[in-house]
TIDOTOR-640161 format. One line per field, with one value per residue (C-alpha): y, z, x; residue in three letters. Coordinates in steps of 0.1 Angstrom, whole numbers. Layout:
N
c2 = Y,...
c3 = Z,...
c1 = X,...
code = ala,...
END
This chain:
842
c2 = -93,-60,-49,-15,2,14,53,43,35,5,-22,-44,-78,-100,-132,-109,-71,-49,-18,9,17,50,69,49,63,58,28,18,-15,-29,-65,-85,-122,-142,-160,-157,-184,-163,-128,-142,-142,-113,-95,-112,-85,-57,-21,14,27,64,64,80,59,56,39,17,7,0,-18,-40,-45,-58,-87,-121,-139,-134,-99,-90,-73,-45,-25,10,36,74,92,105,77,93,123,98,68,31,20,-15,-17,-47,-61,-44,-12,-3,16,0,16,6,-10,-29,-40,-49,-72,-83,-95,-109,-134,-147,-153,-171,-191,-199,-191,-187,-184,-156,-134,-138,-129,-96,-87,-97,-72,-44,-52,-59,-33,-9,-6,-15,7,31,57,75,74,39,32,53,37,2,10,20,-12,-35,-17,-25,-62,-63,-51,-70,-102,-97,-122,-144,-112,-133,-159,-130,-106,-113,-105,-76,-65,-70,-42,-17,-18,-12,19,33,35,62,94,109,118,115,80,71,85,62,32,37,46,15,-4,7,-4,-39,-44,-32,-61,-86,-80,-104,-121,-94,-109,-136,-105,-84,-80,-66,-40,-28,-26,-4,15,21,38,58,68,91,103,140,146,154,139,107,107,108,84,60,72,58,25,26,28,-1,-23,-21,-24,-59,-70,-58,-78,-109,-140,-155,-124,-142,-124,-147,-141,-102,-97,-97,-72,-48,-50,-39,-8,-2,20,38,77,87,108,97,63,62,75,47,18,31,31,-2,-15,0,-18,-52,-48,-38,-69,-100,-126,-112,-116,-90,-97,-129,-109,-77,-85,-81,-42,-33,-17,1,12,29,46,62,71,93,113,151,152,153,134,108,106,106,76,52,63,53,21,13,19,-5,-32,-24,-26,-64,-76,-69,-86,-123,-118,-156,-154,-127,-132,-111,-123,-116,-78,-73,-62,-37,-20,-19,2,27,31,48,74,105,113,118,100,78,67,70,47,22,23,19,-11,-24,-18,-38,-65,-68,-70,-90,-116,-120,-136,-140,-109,-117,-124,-93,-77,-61,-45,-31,-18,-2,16,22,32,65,77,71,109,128,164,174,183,143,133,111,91,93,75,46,42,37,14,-10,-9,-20,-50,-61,-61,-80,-109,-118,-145,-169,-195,-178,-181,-219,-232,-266,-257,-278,-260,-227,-229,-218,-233,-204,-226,-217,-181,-166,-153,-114,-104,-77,-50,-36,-3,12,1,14,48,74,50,73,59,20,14,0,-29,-45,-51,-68,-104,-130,-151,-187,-206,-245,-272,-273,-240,-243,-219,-223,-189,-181,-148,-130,-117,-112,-90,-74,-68,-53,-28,-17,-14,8,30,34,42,73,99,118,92,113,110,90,61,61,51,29,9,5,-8,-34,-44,-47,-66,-90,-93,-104,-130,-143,-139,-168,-160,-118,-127,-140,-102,-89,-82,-62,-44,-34,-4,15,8,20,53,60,71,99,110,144,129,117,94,73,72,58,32,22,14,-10,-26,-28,-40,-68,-78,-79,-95,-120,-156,-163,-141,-163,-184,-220,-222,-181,-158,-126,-143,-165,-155,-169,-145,-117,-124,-125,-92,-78,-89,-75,-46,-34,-30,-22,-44,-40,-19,-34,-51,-44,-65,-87,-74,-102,-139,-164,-195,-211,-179,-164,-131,-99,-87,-117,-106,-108,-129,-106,-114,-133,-113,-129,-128,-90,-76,-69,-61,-37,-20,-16,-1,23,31,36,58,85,81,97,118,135,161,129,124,155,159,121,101,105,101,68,51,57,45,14,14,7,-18,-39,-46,-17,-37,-51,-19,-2,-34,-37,-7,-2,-35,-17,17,4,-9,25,41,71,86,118,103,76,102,122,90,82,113,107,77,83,116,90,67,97,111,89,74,46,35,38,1,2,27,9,-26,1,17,-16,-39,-65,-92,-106,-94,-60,-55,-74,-43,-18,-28,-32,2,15,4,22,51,61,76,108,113,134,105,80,98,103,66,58,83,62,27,48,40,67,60,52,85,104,84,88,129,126,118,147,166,147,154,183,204,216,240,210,190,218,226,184,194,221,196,168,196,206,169,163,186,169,141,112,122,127,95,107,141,121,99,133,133,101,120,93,63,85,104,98,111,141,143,136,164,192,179,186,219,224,217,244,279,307,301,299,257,263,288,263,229,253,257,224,212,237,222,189,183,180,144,152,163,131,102,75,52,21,30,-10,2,3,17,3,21,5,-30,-28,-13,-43,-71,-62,-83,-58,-51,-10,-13,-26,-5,26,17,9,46,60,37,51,88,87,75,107,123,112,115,149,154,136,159,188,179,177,211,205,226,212,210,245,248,267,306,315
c3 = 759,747,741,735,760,756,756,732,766,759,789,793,812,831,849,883,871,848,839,818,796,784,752,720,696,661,652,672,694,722,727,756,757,784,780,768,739,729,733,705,684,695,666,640,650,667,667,676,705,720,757,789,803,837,818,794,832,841,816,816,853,851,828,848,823,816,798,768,739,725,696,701,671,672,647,626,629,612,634,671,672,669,704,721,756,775,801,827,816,796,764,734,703,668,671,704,676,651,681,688,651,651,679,660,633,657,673,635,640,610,623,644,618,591,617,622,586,583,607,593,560,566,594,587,549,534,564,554,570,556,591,597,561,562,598,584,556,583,602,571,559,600,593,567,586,612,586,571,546,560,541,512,523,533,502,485,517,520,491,477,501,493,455,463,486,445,434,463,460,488,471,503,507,473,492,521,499,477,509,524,490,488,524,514,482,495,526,502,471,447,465,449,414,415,422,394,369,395,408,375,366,399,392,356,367,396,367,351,385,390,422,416,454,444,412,429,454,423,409,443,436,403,407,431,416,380,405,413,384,369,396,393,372,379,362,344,311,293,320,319,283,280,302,286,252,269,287,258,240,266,252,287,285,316,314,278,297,322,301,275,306,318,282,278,314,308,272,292,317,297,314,294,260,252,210,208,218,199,176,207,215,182,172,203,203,168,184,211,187,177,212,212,244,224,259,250,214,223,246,222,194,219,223,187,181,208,191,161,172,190,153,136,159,161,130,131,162,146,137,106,97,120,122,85,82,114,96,63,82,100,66,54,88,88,108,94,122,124,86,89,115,98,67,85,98,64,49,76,74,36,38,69,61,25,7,42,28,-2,8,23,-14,-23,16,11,-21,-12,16,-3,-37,-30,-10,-39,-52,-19,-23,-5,30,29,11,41,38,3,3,24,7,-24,-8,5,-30,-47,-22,-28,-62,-57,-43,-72,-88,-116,-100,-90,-124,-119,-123,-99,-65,-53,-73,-68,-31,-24,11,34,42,9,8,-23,-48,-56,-88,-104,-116,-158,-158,-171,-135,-111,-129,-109,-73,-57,-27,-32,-9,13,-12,-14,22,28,40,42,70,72,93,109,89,114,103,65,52,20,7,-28,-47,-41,-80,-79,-54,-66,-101,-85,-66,-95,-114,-94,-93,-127,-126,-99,-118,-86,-88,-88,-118,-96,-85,-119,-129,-101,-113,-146,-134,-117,-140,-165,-139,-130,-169,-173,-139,-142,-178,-178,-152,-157,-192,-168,-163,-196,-208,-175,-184,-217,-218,-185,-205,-233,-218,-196,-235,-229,-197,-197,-182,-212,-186,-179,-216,-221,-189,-200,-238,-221,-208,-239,-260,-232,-235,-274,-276,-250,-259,-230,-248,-280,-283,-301,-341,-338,-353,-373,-403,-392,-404,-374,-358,-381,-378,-338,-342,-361,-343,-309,-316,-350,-378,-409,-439,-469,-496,-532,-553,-522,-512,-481,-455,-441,-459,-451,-439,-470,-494,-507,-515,-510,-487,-456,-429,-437,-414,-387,-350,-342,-322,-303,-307,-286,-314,-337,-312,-296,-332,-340,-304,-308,-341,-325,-297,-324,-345,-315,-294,-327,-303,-289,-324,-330,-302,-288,-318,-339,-298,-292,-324,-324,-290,-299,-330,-306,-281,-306,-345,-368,-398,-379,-365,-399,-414,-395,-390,-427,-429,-404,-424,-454,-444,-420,-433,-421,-447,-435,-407,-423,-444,-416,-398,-431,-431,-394,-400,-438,-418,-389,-417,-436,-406,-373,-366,-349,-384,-399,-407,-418,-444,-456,-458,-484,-501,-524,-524,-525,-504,-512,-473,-484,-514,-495,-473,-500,-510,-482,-470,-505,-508,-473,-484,-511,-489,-494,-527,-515,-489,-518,-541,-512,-504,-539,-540,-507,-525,-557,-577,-597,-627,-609,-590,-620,-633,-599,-602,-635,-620,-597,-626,-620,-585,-563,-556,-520,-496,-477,-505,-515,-478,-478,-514,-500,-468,-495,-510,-476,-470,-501,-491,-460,-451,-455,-493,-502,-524,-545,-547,-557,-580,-601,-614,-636,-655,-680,-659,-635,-663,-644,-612,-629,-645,-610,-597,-624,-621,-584,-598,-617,-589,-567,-566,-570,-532,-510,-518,-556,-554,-536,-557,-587,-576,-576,-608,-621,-607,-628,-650,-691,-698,-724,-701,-679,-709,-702,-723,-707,-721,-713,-673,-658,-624,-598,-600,-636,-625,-593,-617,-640,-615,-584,-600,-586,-603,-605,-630,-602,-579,-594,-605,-566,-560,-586,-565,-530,-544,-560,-531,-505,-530,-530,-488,-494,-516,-493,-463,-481,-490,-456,-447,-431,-434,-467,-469,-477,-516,-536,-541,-575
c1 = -231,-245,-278,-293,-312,-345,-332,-305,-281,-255,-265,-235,-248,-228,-238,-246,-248,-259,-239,-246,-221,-230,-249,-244,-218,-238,-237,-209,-215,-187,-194,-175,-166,-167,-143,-104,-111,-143,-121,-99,-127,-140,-119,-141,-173,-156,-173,-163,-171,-169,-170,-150,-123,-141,-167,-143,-128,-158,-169,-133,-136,-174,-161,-152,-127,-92,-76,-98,-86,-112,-103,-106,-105,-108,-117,-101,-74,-43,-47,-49,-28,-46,-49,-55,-69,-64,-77,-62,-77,-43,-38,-14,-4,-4,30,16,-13,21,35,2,-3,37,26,0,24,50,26,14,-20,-38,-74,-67,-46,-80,-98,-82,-81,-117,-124,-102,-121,-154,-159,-139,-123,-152,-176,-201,-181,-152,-135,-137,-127,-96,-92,-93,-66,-41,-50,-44,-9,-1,-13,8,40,31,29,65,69,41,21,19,-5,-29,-26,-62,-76,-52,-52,-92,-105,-80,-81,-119,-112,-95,-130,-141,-155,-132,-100,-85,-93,-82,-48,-50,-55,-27,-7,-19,-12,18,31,18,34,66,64,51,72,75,49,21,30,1,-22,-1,-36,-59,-29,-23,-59,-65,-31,-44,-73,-54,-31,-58,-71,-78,-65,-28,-21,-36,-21,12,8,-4,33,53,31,40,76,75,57,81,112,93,86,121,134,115,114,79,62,30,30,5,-20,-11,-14,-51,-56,-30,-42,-77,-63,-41,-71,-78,-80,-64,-32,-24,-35,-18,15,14,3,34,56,53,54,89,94,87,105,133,131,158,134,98,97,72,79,55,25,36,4,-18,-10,9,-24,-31,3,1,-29,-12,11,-10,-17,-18,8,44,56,31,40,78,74,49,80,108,86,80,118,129,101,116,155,141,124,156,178,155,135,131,110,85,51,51,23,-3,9,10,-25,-20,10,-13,-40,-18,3,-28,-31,-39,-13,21,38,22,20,58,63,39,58,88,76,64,94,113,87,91,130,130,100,107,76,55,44,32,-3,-8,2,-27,-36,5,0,-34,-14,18,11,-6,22,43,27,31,52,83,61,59,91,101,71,76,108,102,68,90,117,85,70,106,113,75,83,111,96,73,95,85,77,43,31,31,-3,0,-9,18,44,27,30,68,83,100,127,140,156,141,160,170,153,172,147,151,169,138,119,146,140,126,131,145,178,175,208,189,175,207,216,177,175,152,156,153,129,130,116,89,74,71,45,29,31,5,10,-27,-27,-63,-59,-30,-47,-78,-61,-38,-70,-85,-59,-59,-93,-93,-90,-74,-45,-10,12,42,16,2,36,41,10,22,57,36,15,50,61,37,32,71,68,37,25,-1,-24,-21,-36,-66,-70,-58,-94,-105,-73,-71,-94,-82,-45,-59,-73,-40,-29,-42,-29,-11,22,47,64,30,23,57,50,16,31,61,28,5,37,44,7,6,42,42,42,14,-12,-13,-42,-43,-51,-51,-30,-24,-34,-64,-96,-113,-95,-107,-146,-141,-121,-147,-172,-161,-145,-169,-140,-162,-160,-143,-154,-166,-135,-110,-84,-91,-77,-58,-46,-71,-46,-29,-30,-2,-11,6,-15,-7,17,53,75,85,88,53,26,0,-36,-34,-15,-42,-68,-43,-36,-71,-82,-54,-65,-103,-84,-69,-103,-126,-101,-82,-67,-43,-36,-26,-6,9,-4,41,53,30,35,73,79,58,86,110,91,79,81,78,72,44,27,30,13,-14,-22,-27,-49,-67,-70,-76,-112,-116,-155,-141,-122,-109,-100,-81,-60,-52,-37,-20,-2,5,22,40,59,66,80,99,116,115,152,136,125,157,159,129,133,161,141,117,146,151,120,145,132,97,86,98,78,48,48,51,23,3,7,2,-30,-38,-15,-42,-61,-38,-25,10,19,15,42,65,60,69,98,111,110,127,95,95,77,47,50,54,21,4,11,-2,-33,-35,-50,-78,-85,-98,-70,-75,-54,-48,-37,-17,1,6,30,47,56,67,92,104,110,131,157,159,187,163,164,201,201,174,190,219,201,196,231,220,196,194,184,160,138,111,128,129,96,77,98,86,51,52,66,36,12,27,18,41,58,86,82,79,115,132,123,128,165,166,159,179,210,198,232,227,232,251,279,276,279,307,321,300,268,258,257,222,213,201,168,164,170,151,121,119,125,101,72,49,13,18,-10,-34,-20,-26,-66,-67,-57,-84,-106,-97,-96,-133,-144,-135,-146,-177,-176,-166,-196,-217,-208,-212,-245,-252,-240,-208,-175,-159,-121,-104,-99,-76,-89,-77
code = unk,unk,unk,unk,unk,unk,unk,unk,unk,unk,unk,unk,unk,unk,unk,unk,unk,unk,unk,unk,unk,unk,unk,unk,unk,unk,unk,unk,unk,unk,unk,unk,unk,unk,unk,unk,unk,unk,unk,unk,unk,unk,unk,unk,unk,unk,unk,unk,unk,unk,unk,unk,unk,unk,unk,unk,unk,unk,unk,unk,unk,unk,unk,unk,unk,unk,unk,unk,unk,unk,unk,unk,unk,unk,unk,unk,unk,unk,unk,unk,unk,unk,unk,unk,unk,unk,unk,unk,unk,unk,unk,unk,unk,unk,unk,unk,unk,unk,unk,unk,unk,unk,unk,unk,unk,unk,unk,unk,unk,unk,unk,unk,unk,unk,unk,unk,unk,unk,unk,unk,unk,unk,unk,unk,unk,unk,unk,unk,unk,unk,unk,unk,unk,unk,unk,unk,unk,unk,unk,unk,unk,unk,unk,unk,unk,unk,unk,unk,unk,unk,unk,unk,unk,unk,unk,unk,unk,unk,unk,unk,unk,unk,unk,unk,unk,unk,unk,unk,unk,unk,unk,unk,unk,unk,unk,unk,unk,unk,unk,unk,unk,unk,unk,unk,unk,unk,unk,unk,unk,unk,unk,unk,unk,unk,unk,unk,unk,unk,unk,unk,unk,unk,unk,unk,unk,unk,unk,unk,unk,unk,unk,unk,unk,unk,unk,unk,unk,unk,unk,unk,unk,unk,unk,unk,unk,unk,unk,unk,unk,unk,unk,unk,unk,unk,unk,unk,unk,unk,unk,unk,unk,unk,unk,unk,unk,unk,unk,unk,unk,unk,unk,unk,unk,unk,unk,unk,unk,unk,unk,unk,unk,unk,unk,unk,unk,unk,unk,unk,unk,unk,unk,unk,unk,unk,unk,unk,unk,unk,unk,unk,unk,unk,unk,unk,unk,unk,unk,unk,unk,unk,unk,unk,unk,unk,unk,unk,unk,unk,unk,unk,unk,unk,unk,unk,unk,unk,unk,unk,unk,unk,unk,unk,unk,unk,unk,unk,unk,unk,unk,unk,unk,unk,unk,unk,unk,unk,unk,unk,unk,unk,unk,unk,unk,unk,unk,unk,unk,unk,unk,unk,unk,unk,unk,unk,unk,unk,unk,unk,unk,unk,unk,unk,unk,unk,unk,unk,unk,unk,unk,unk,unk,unk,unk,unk,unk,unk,unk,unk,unk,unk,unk,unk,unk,unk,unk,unk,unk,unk,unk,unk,unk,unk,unk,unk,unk,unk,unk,unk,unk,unk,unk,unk,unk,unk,unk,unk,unk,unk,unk,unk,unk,unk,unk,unk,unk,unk,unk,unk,unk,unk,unk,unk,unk,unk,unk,unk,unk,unk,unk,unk,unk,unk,unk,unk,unk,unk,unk,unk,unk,unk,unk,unk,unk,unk,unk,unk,unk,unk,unk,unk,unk,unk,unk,unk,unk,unk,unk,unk,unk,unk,unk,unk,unk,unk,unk,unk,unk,unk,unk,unk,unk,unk,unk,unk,unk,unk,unk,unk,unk,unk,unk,unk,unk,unk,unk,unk,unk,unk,unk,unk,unk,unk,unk,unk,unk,unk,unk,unk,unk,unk,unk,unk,unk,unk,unk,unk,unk,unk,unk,unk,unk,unk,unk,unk,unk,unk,unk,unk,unk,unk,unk,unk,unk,unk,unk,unk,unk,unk,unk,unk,unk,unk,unk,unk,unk,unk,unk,unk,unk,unk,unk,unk,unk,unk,unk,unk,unk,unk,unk,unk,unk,unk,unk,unk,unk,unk,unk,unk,unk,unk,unk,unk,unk,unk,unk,unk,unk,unk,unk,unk,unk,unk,unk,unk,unk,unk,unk,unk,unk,unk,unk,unk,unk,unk,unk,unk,unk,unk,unk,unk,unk,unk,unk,unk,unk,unk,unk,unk,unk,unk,unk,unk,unk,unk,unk,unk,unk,unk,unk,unk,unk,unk,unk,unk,unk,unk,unk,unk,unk,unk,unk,unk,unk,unk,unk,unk,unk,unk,unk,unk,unk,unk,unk,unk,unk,unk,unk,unk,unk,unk,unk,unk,unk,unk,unk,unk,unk,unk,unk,unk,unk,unk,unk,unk,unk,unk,unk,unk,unk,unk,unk,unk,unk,unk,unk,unk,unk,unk,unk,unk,unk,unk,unk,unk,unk,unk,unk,unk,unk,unk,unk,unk,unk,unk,unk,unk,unk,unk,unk,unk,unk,unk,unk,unk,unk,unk,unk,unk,unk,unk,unk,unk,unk,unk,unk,unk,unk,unk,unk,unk,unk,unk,unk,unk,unk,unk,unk,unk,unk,unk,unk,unk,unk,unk,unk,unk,unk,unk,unk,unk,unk,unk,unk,unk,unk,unk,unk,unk,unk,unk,unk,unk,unk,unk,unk,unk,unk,unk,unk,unk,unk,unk,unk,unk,unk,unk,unk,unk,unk,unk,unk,unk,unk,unk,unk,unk,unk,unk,unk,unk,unk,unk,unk,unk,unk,unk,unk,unk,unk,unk,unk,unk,unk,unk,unk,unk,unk,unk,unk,unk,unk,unk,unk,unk,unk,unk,unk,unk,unk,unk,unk,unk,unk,unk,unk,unk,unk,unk,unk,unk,unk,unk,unk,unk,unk,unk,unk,unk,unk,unk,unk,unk,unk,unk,unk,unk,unk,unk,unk,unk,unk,unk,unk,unk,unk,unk,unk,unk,unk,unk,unk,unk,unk,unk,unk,unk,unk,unk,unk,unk,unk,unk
END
């Protein structure tokens, strides 16, 4: 045994002497056995220690057993070979320390071989000095040699103490261990696999370590342990998975570089399907993407892409699902690559998954839709963002406007089917090629989904959008084809929403682009036309419907001895709704916002008020817009405003060729539905005397147009009133009016033709309008010229003047009615010391 002197001497006792050994070295103890059964052990608490080789002879010689085997280590060890001393007082090297290992192994003893790389570890790796650990390294990479494939049955306690040699300060060490490392997982190979987390957790660290010599001895470990794995079947990737998508957001170039490198690895590897837990590092992945090293970047997009190839080839073994709301994140990046990328993705999701999507609608459109407005620095991102919006689109069928839950929920088993988008929503799409190869793939019975259209979701988002003001023209147009869209697939529950709605609709009128004023009409014409909007026991004609109208939205009442504005159910008057294509209860409520629209913003009046009403001309009924939007005027308080929207709509009527049919309908009165109308918007046309004589000119009632200019006398004759003549003149010359031009030929069957004419003569001034209508009737034939011998022939206007049944007498007290009463307004405002209308200077 050893003890230590009382001057810090080693004393070596035996059973009959004491020798001593020499000055202690540190902390460096040599303790001898006495026996060869105790000497094997002896391993299990060997020390280092520094003396002359007379006195290690000595010290050899003094001990009474059989040869001994002391460990012997100079320092430093990689500059002095590892030596063992035997008992005969002999040196052996490291390879004598190999052999020495090797017969352990063949004579299968276990207990010895843990002894020795106990001591290697506990004494030496893991010492508190840097010699002995960088000593101990080299003695367990020698183990290891030594251990061949019988390595594998040692590696945690080979391996433990070197990972823990990565962590030290000395960059030198951090060397030696991944030297050492390295010489054990190239004896063990596929043995190491077991231990595969806690070497890639130490390489991952080494990966981003400063030294440059470390750094590449972690690359040589690196290398060796993918050629293992790449090699191997027995790779556990469930067990390595957690850990990767841990060390996957590291913000590490380096450590990025080597996580990105063994992901392309294992991807690479037939027997590892890295797909199934693509939703575990997808994220991360799209976060590298975004790296400042273009190395880095070109790697994480070389990785995506080979992802990407995978999904496409087995999109049946994809879990869309769980990465849907990852894509819908990174679609809204900062980072144009990234955003690209992710809506690459999403547009291969959409095509590929088919309606798995569809509960992630509303997170897809949140991300797609603004991208939609992005210039040419972003077109590519632009153009996929539009693909992914079209095959979302797509995948809204009918069947999700089913209200049973069990008929709502669609089965993925069943491919959906392709729903052809109108002409008018395929405008301005952009390259759709791609649309018509996408597929849906079918799944096993076993893995039915229900799938449920979010439309809440869907609507809210939409909604907002059309609410930020900072929303670009393209997705403002985008919204509005989805919300046409959603209105023609599922019609009963949007009309859930239809009241959240309206307004923002109603405001996008006034948007600056003409192409989102024509989108959000399509959708306020499919909301006051569809069948699904029409509540029971209410209609255009139903007076419930008028009080609740009236109530809500404040239309005025009607003025002393007016008509009511609409038929209470069962009356027959003129005034009811002629039978045109039925409108649902939105109709109304749509015509009189409108009408509320152009009375406060009179600028979008002026300026869209002919473009909106015609293009609502040709989306939904004429005869019905012009009818109700008289009913409406004909109560308006405002009376200014109501003539000026008068005028707007009898030009609209005069010269619109989307109202070409409707002119004719006017041109006879023959039907009772036609002369219903007349009168309807005659009583609304009052509130401008010049549109009420061209109106009756239209419906060649020109008696009551020579008796209505005959009352002109009466009224105040204004510059406005006067300009609103000259226009009327202009507008007889025009095409519209050839067959009353015509008409003047039969002088003697269209005296009042003529008359009306010369008192619009007489109203003029002496001006360009009075020249040219004076030219005019100066081409009026004599009658006596134009006799024939059937003087029992009568004109159509004759007939058509005695067999319309219409009350002219009533209709023209009902003009002095309207006409005293702006003049009264007119009095009234300029009592109150507003700007009167412009009058005639004479």
């Amino acid at each position: 045994m050893v003890n230590f002197g009382s001057r810090g001497k080693v004393v070596v006792r035996t059973d009959k002497k004491v020798w001593l050994a020499g000055h202690l070295s540190r902390d460096l103890i040599l303790k001898v056995s006495p026996t060869f059964s105790q000497a094997a052990n002896l391993l299990a608490d060997i020390s280092l220690l520094r003396v002359t080789r007379e006195t290690r002879a000595r010290l050899l010689n003094a001990a009474a057993f059989t040869p001994v085997y002391v460990l012997l280590s100079y320092a430093p060890l990689w500059s002095q070979p590892q030596r063992l001393l035997n008992g005969r007082g002999q040196f052996l090297t490291m390879g004598e320390l190999t052999r020495l290992v090797r017969e352990f192994v063949a004579q299968n003893n276990a207990v010895q071989i843990k002894h020795v790389i106990q001591i290697l570890s506990q004494e030496f790796a893991l010492s508190q000095h840097p010699h002995s650990r960088k000593g101990g390294l080299i003695g367990l990479a020698a183990c290891s040699i030594a251990l061949g494939k019988d390595s594998g049955l040692y590696l945690k306690e080979l391996i433990e103490p070197v990972l823990t040699c990565f962590n030290d300060a000395d960059s030198r060490l951090r060397y030696y261990a991944c030297e050492a490392l390295y010489n054990i997982v190239k004896v063990a190979r596929g043995s190491v696999l077991p231990h595969f987390n806690v070497l890639f957790d130490g390489l991952s660290k080494l990966a981003a370590d400063p030294d440059p010599n470390v750094k590449s001895g972690s690359e040589l470990l690196d290398r060796l342990l993918k050629d293992i794995v790449t090699e191997s079947n027995k790779f556990d990737l469930v067990g390595f998975i957690p850990l990767l998508r841990e060390r996957i957001y590291s913000n590490n170039q380096y450590a990025r570089q080597f996580i990105i490198s063994w992901i392309l690895v294992l991807e690479s590897v037939p027997d590892i399907n890295l797909l199934d837990y693509l939703p575990e590092i997808l994220d991360g992945l799209f976060q590298i993407l975004g790296d400042n090293s273009k190395e880095i970047r070109k790697m994480c997009e070389v990785a995506l892409g080979e992802f990407l190839k995978e999904i496409k080839k087995n999109p049946s073994s994809v879990k869309f699902a769980e990465m849907a709301n990852i894509l819908v994140i990174h679609c809204q990046a900062s980072d144009d690559l990234i955003q690209l990328t992710a809506m690459c993705w999403m547009r291969e999701f959409i095509q590929l998954a088919g309606r798995v999507m569809l509960p992630y609608s509303s997170g897809i459109l949140t991300a797609v839709l603004p991208c939609l407005s992005y210039d040419d620095r972003k077109k590519s991102i632009k153009e996929v963002a539009n693909v992914c919006n079209q095959s979302l689109m797509k995948l809204v069928i009918p069947e999700d406007d089913e209200t049973d839950e069990s008929k709502q929920s669609l089965s993925l088993q069943t491919e959906p089917k392709e729903e052809s988008l109108s002409q008018q929503e395929v405008t301005s799409s952009g390259d759709d090629s791609n649309l018509s190869s996408a597929s849906v793939f079918n799944v096993s019975s076993t893995d039915r989904v229900p799938v449920t259209l979010n439309l809440d979701g869907i609507v809210q988002v939409l909604d907002c959008h059309l609410h930020d003001s900072a929303t670009g023209m393209m997705t403002r147009i985008a919204v509005l084809k989805w919300l046409y869209h959603l209105y023609i697939k599922t019609p009963r529950k949007m009309f859930r929403h239809t009241d959240s709605l309206f307004p923002i609709l109603l405001r996008t009128l006034s948007d600056e682009s003409d192409e989102v004023i024509l989108k959000d009409l399509e959708v306020l014409a499919e909301i006051a036309s569809s069948p699904a909007g029409q509540t029971e026991d209410q209609g255009p004609c139903d007076g419930s419907d008028m009080r609740s109208s009236q109530s809500e939205l404040h239309i005025p009442g009607a003025w002393p001895g007016q008509a009511p504005l609409l038929c209470q159910p069962g009356t027959k008057g003129m005034e009811c709704s002629p039978s045109t294509p039925t409108m649902n209860s939105y109709f109304y409520k749509f015509m009189i916002n409108l009408l509320k629209r152009f009375s406060s913003e009179r600028k979008l009046l002026e300026t869209r008020g002919a473009f909106i009403i015609r293009q609502l001309c040709l989306l939904l009924n004429a005869e019905n817009i012009f009818h109700s939007m008289a009913d409406i005027l004909l109560r308006e308080e405002d009376l200014k405003f109501a003539s000026t929207m008068v005028h707007t709509l009898n030009t609209i009527l005069l010269t619109s060729s989307e109202l070409f049919q409707l002119r004719n309908q006017l041109k006879d009165l023959k039907t009772p539905e036609s002369r219903n109308l007349f009168c309807c918007l005659y009583r609304s046309w009052c509130h401008n005397p010049v549109t009420t004589v061209s109106l009756c000119f239209l419906t060649q009632n020109y008696k009551h147009a020579y008796d209505l200019i005959q009352k002109f006398g009466d009224l105040e004759v204004t510059v406005d009133f006067l300009t609103e003549v000259d226009k009327l003149v202009q507008l007889i010359e025009c095409p519209i009016f050839t067959y009353l031009r015509l008409q003047l030929l039969d002088v003697k069957n269209n005296p009042y033709l003529i008359k009306a004419l010369y008192g619009l003569l007489m109203l003029l001034p002496q001006s360009s309008a009075f020249q040219l209508l004076s030219h005019r009737l100066q081409c009026v034939p004599n009658p006596e010229l134009l006799q024939t011998t059937d003087s029992t022939k009568t004109t159509l206007g004759f007939k058509k003047a005695t067999a319309t049944n219409i009350d002219y007498l009533e209709l023209l007290q009902h003009f002095e009615r309207v006409q005293n009463k702006h003049l009264e307004v007119r009095h009234q405002r300029a009592g109150r010391g507003e700007p009167p209308d412009r009058r005639v200077v004479l």
